[in-house]
SERO-4910 file (N, C-alpha, C, O; in steps of 0.05 Angstrom, whole numbers):
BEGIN
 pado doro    nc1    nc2    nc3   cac1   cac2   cac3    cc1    cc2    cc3    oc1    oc2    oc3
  Unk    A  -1215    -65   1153  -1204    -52   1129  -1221    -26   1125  -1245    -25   1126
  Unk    A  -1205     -6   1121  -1216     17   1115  -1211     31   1086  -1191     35   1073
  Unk    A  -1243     39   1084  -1250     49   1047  -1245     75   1050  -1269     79   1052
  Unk    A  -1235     98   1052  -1246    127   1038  -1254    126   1022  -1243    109   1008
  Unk    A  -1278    139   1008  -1301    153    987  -1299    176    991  -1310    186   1011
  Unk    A  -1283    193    969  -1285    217    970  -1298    231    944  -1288    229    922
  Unk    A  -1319    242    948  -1335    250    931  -1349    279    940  -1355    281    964
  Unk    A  -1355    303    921  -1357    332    931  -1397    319    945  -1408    330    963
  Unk    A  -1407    299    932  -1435    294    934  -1438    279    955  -1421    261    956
  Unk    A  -1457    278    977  -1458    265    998  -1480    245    987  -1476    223    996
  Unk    A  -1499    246    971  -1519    225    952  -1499    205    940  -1505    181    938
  Unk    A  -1467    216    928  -1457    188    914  -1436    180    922  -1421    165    910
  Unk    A  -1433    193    955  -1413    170    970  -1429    160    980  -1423    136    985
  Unk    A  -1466    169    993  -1482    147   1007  -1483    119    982  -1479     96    990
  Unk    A  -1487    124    959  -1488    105    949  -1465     93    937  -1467     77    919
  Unk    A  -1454     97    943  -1418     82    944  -1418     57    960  -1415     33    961
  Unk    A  -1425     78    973  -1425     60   1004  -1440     38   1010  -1434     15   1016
  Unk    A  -1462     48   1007  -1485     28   1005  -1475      6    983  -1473    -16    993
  Unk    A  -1470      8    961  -1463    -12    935  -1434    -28    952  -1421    -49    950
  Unk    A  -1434    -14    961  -1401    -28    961  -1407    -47    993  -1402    -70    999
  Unk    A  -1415    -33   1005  -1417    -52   1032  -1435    -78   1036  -1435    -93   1056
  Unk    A  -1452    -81   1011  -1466   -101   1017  -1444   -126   1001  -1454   -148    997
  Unk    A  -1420   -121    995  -1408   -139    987  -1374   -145   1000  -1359   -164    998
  Unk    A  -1373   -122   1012  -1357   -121   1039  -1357   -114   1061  -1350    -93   1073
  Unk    A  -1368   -137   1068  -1379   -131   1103  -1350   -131   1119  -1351   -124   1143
  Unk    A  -1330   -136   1110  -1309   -137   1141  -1308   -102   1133  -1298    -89   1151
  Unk    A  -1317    -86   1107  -1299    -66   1112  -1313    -44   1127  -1335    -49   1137
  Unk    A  -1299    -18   1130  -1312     10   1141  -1300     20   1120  -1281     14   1106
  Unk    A  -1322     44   1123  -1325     57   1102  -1327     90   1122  -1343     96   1140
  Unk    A  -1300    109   1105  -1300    132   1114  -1302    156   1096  -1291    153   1074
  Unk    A  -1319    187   1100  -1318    197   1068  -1307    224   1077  -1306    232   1100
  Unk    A  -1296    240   1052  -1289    267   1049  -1307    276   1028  -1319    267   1008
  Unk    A  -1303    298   1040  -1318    318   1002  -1296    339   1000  -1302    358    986
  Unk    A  -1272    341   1012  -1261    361    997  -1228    352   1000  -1224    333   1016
  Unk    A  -1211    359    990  -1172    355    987  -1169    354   1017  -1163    331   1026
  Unk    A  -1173    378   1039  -1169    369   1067  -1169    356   1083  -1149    350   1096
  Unk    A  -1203    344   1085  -1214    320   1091  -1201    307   1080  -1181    307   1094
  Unk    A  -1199    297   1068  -1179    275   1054  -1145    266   1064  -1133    248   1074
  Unk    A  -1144    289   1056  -1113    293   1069  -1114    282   1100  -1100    264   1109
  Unk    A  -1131    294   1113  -1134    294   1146  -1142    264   1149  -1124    253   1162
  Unk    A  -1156    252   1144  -1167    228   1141  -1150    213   1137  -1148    196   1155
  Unk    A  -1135    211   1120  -1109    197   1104  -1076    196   1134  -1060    178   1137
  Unk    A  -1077    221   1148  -1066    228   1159  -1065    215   1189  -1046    214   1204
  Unk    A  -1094    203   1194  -1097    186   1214  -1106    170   1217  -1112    167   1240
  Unk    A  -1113    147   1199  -1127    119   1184  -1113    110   1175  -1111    118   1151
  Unk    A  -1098     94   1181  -1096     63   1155  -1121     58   1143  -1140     47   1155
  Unk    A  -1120     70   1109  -1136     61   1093  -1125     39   1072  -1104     41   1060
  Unk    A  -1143     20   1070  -1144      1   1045  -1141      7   1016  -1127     -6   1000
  Unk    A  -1154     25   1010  -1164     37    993  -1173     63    987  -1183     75   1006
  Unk    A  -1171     76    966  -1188    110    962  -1200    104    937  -1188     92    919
  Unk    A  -1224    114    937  -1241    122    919  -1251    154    913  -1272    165    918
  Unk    A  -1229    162    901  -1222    180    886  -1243    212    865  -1236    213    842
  Unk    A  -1264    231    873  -1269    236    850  -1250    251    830  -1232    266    836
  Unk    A  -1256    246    811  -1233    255    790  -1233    283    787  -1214    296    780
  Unk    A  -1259    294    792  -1268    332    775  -1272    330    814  -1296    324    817
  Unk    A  -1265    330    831  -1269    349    866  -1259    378    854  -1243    385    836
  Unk    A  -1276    391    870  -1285    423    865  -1251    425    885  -1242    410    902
  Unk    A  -1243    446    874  -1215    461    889  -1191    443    879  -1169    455    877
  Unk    A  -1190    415    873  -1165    401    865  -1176    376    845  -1195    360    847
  Unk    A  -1156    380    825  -1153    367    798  -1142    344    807  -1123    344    822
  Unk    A  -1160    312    794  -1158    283    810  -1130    285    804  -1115    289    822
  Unk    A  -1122    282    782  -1095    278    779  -1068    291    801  -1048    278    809
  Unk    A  -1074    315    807  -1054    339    833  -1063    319    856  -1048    300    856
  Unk    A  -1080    317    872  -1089    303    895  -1083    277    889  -1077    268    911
  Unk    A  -1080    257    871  -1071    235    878  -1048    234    872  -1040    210    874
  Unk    A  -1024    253    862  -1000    258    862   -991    262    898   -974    250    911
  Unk    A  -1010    284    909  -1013    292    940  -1008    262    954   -991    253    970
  Unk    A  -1033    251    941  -1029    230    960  -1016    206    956  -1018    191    976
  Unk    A  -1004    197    937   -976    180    923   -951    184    944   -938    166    956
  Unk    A   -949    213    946   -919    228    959   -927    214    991   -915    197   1004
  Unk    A   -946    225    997   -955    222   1034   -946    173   1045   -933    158   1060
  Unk    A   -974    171   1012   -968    144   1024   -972    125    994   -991    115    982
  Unk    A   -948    126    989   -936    116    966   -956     86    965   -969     87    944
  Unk    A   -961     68    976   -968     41    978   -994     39    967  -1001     22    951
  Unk    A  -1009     59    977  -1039     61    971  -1058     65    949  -1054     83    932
  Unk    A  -1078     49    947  -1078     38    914  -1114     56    915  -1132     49    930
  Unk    A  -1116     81    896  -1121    103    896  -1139     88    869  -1124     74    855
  Unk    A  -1167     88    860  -1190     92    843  -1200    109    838  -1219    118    850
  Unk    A  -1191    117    819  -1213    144    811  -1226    145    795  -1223    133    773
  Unk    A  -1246    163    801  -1283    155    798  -1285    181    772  -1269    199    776
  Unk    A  -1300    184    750  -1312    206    738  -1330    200    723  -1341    178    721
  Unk    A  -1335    223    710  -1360    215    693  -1361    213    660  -1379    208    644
  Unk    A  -1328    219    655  -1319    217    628  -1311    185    619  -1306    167    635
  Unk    A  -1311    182    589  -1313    150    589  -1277    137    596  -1260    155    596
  Unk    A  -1269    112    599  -1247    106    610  -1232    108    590  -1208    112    596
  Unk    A  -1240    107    558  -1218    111    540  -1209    146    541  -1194    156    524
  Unk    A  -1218    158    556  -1204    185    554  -1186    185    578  -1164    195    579
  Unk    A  -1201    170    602  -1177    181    623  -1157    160    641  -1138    167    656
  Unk    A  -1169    129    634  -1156    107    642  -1132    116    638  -1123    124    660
  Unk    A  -1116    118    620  -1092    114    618  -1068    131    630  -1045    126    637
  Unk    A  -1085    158    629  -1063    182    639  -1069    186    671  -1062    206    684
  Unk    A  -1083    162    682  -1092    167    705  -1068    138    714  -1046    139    726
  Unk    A  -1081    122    706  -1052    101    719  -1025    107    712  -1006     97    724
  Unk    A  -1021    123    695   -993    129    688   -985    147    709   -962    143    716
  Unk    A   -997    168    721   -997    185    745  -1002    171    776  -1004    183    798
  Unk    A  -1006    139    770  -1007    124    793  -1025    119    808  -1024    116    832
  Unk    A  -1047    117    792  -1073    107    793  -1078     80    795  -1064     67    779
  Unk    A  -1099     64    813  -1095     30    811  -1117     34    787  -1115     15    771
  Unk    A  -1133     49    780  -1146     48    756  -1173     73    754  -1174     91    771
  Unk    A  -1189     73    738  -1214     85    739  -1231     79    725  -1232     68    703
  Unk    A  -1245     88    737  -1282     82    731  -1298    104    726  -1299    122    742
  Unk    A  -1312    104    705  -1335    112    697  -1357    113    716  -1365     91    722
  Unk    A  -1372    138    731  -1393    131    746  -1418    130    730  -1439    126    742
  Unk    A  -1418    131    711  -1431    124    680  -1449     96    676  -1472     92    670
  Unk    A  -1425     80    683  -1425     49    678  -1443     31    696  -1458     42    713
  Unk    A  -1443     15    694  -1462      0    709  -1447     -1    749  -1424      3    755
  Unk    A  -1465     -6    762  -1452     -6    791  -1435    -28    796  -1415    -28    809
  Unk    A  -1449    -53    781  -1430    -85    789  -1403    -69    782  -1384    -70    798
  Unk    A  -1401    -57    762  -1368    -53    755  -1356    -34    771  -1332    -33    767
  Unk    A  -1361    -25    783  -1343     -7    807  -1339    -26    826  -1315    -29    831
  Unk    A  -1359    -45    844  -1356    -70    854  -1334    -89    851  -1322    -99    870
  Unk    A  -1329    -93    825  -1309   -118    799  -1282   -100    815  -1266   -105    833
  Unk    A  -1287    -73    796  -1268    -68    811  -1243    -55    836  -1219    -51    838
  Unk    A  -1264    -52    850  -1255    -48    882  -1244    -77    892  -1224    -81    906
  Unk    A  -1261    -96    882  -1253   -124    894  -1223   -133    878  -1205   -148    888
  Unk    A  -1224   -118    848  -1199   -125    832  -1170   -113    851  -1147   -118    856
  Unk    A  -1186   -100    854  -1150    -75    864  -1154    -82    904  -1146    -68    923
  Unk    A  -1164    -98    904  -1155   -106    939  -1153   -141    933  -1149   -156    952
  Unk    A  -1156   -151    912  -1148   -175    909  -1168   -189    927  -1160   -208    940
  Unk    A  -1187   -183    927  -1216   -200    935  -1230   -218    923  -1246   -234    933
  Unk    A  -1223   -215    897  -1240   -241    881  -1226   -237    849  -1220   -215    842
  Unk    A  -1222   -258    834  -1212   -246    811  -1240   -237    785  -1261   -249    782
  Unk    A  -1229   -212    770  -1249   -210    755  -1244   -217    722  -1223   -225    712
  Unk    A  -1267   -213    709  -1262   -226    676  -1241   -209    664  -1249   -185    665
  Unk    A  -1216   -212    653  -1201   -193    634  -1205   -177    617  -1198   -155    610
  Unk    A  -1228   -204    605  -1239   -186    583  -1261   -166    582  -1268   -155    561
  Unk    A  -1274   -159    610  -1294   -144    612  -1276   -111    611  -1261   -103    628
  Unk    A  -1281    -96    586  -1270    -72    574  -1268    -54    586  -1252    -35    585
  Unk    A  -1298    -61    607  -1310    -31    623  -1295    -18    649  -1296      5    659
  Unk    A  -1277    -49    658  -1263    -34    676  -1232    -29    672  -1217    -48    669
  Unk    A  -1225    -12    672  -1188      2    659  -1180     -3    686  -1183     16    702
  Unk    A  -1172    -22    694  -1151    -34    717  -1128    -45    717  -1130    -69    714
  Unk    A  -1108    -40    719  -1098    -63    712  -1081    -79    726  -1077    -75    750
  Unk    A  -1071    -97    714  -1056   -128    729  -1033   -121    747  -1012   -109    744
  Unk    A  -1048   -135    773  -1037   -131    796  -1015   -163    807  -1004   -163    829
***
C-alpha cells in the first residue's frame, strides 16, 4: 500500500512518515512538496491514500484536491493544516475530502485517523479532534 505525504516541508513529511510508519509497516510511503509532484506521482502509483497540505505554496488544498477528485475519483484525500478543524473540516469534506486534521493536535490523532479512512482499526466517535467522517 502506498501513502503520498505531500507537504511544501521536507522536516514534516520526514515526520509523517516516521509517525505513521511505525504503525504501518505493510505500507510505503511516497512524498511531494509541490501540485506537480503530486500530480506526477498520482499519475504513476496506485496510492492508498494522500495526505494533503491544505496552505501548499502555488495551489489552494481545496483547487488540488478538486485536481485530484477529477483524475482519481476513488481516492480518499486528508488534509493536513494548521487551522483548527471547526473552521475547515467541513468545507473540506464537502469538496471531497475523507477529512482533516489539525497539525496542531496531538500526533496519535493523525495516526486514529489515517487508520480511520483506510479502515485499519476502528476509532472512538466521540474523540472531537478528528473531523472524519463515517465511512
Amino acid at each position: 500500500m502506498h501513502v503520498l505525504i505531500a507537504h511544501e516541508s521536507t522536516a514534516v513529511r520526514s515526520g509523517i512518515r516516521d509517525l505513521l510508519s511505525d504503525s504501518m509497516l505493510e505500507a510505503s510511503f511516497v512524498e511531494a512538496a509541490d501540485r506537480e509532484q503530486i500530480l506526477s506521482l498520482l499519475a504513476n502509483l496506485e496510492c492508498a491514500l494522500v495526505l494533503l497540505d491544505f496552505n501548499l505554496p502555488g495551489s489552494h488544498g481545496l483547487d488540488l484536491l478538486q485536481a485530484i477528485k477529477e483524475l482519481h475519483p476513488g481516492l480518499p484525500v486528508l488534509l493536513l493544516g494548521t487551522q483548527p478543524e471547526t473552521q475547515y473540516a467541513q468545507p473540506c469534506m464537502r469538496a471531497g475530502a475523507a477529512g482533516y486534521i489539525c497539525l496542531d493536535d496531538a500526533p496519535e490523532q493523525l495516526v486514529k485517523a489515517v487508520a480511520k479512512v483506510l479502515g485499519l482499526e476502528p476509532i472512538n466517535d466521540n474523540d472531537s479532534t478528528i473531523a472524519v467522517p463515517e465511512i
